[in-house]
C-alpha positions as a printed Julia matrix, in Angstrom:
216×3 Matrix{Float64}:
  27.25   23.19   30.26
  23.59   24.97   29.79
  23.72   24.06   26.05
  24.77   20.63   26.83
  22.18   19.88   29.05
  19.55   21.34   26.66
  20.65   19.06   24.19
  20.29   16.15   26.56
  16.61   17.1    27.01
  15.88   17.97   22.89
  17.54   14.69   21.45
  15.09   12.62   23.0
  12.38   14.62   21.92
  14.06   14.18   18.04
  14.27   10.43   18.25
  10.34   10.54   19.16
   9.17   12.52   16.12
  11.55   10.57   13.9
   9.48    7.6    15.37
   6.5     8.68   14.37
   7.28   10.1    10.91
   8.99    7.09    9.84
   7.15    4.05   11.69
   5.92    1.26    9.53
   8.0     1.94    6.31
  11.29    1.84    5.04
  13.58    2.5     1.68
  14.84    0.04   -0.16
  16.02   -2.02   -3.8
  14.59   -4.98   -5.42
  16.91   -6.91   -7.58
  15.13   -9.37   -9.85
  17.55  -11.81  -11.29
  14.45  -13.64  -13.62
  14.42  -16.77  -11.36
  11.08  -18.61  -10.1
  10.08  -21.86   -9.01
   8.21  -23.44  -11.5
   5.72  -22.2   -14.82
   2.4   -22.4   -15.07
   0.09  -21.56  -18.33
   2.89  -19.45  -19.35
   3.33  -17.53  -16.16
   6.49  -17.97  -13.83
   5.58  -18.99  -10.21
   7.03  -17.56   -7.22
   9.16  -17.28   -4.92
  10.71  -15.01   -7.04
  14.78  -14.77   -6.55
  17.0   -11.81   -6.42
  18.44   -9.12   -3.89
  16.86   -6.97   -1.44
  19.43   -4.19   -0.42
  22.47   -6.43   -1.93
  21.55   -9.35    0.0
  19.85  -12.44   -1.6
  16.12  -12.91   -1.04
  12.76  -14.35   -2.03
  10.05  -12.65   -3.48
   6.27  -13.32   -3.46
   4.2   -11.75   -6.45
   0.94  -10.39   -5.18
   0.77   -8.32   -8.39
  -0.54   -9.24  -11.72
  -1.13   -5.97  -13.17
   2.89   -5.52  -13.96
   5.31   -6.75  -15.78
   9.02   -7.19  -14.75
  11.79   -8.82  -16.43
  15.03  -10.18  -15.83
  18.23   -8.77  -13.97
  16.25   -5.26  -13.28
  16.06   -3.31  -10.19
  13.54   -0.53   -8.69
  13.07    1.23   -5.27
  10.4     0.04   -3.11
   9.38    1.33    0.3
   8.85   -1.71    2.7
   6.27   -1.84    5.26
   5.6    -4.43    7.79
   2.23   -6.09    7.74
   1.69   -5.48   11.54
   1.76   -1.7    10.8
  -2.08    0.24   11.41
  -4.39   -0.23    8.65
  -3.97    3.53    8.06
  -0.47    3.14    6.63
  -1.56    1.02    3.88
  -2.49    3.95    1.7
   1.31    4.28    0.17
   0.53    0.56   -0.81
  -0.84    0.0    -4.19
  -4.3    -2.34   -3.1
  -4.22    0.58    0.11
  -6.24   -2.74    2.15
  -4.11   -4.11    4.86
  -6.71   -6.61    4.83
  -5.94   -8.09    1.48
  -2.15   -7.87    1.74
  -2.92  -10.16    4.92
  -5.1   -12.38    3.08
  -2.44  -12.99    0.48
   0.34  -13.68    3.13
  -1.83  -16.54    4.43
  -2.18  -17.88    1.89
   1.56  -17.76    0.84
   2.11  -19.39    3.95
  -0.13  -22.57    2.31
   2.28  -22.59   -0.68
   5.25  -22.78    1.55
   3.7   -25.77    3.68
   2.82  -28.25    0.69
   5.54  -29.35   -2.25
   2.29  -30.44   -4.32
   3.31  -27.81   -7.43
  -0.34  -27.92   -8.63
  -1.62  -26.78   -5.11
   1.01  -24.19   -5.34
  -0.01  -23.27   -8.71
  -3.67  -22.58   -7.31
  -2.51  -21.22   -4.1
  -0.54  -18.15   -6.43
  -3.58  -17.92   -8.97
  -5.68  -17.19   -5.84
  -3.07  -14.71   -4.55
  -3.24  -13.29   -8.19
  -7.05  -12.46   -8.18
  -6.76   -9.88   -6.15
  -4.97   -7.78   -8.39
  -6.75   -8.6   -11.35
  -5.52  -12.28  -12.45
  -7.59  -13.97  -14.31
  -9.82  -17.16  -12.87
  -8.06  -20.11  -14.16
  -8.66  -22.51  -11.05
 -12.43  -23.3    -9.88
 -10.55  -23.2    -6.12
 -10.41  -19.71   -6.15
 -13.29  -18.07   -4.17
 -12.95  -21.41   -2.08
  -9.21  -20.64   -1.22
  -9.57  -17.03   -0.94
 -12.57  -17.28    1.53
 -10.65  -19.6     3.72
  -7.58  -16.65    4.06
 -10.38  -14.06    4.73
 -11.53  -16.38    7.8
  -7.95  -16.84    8.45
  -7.44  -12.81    9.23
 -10.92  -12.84   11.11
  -9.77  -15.48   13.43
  -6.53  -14.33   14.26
  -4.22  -14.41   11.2
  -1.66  -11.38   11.81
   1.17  -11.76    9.34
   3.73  -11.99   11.68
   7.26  -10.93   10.36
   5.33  -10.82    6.45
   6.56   -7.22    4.8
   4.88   -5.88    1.36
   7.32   -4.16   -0.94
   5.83   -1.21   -2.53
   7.42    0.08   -5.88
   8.54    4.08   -5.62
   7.89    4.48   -9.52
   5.72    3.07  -12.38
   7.66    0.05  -12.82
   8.21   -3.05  -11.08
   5.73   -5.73   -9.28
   4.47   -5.31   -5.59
   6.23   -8.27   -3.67
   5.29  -10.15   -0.4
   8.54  -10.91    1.73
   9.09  -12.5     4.8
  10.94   -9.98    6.75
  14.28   -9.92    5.72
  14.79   -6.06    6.15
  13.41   -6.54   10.1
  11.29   -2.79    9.32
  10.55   -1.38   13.3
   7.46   -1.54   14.45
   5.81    1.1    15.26
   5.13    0.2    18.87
   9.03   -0.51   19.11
   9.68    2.78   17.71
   7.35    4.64   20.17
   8.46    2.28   22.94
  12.22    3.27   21.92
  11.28    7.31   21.82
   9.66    7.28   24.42
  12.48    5.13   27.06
  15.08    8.46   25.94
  12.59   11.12   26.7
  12.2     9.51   29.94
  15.9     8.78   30.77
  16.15   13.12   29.65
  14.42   13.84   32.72
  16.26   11.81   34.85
  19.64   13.31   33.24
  18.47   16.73   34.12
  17.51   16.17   37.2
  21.18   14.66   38.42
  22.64   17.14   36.59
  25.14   19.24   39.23
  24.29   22.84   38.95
  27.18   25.76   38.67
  28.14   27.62   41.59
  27.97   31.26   40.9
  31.39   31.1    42.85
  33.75   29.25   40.56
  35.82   27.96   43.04
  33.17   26.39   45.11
  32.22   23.2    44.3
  28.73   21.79   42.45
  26.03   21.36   44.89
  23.79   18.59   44.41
């Protein structure tokens, strides 16, 4: 009974570490299956289709330093865009700012059917990673998602898929893996560790005397 109720006060105390350790990221495997919405100037715009742990999903390109082709797969580590600015540095821009800046500005793309607004919306996402200027709306479109963070823009449910290895393309999602918070995680931890205490304390103790009963 000793060892049982030691392991009612340690478990807890597990689950809260494990909340730490693995808050704001999470395994996982991009399928690309070569589909996109539309080209432009020779360059396939997103969404992106394919697979995210077996189960279908689109896929934003924020990254125009890579290549990818068709019906390949890598492992990413996902990591919600509400996580501290400190976990960022697994990412490849390592700016929680920018990856916010880009989801606004996906969020533009999905709200007009215009193809040659989404066209510049996607160049603009491109130029932070080193696409090349081909719309004059640019700077224009990219200032307005910087004052879009600054005034309140959080990225609410937006996830950035980070590849494990050398290959593959950095992806914005819109949380179809539901990563934990951190703050739920903590929350979560910290709930068991106080629910331990409470265990222990209604815990009956052993009589010396076997035959007499618990006392309370």
């Amino acid at each position: 009974m000793r060892a049982l109720k030691k392991a009612y006060w340690i478990l807890p105390l597990v689950l809260l570490v494990f909340s730490f350790a693995h808050a704001g990221s999470i395994p996982a495997t991009v399928y690309f299956n070569g589909g996109y919405a539309f080209a432009n100037n020779g360059y396939g715009i997103p969404p992106y289709q394919g697979t995210l742990n077996g189960k279908s999903a689109l896929f934003y390109c924020v990254d125009f330093s890579h290549e990818i082709y068709a019906n390949t797969s890598w492992d990413v580590n996902v990591m919600s865009l509400n996580s501290p600015s400190g976990a960022f540095t697994s990412t490849r821009m390592d700016n929680k700012t920018t990856y916010l800046e880009m989801a606004w500005l996906i969020t533009q793309m999905e709200s007009t059917t215009n193809q040659n607004e989404q066209a510049q919306l996607q160049w603009a996402i491109w130029s932070f990673s080193g696409g090349h200027s081909q719309y004059l709306e640019n700077d224009g479109l990219m200032n307005d998602a910087l004052e879009a963070v600054l005034h309140g823009f959080r990225g609410n449910g937006w996830e950035v898929l980070t590849p494990t290895g050398s290959y593959g393309q950095e992806f914005l999602v819109d949380s179809p893996t539901a990563t934990p918070e951190p703050s739920s995680l903590l929350l979560f931890g910290t709930v068991l560790w106080g629910l331990s205490f409470v265990v222990r304390k209604k815990w009956p103790a052993q009589s010396v005397d076997s035959n007499l009963p618990p006392t309370a």
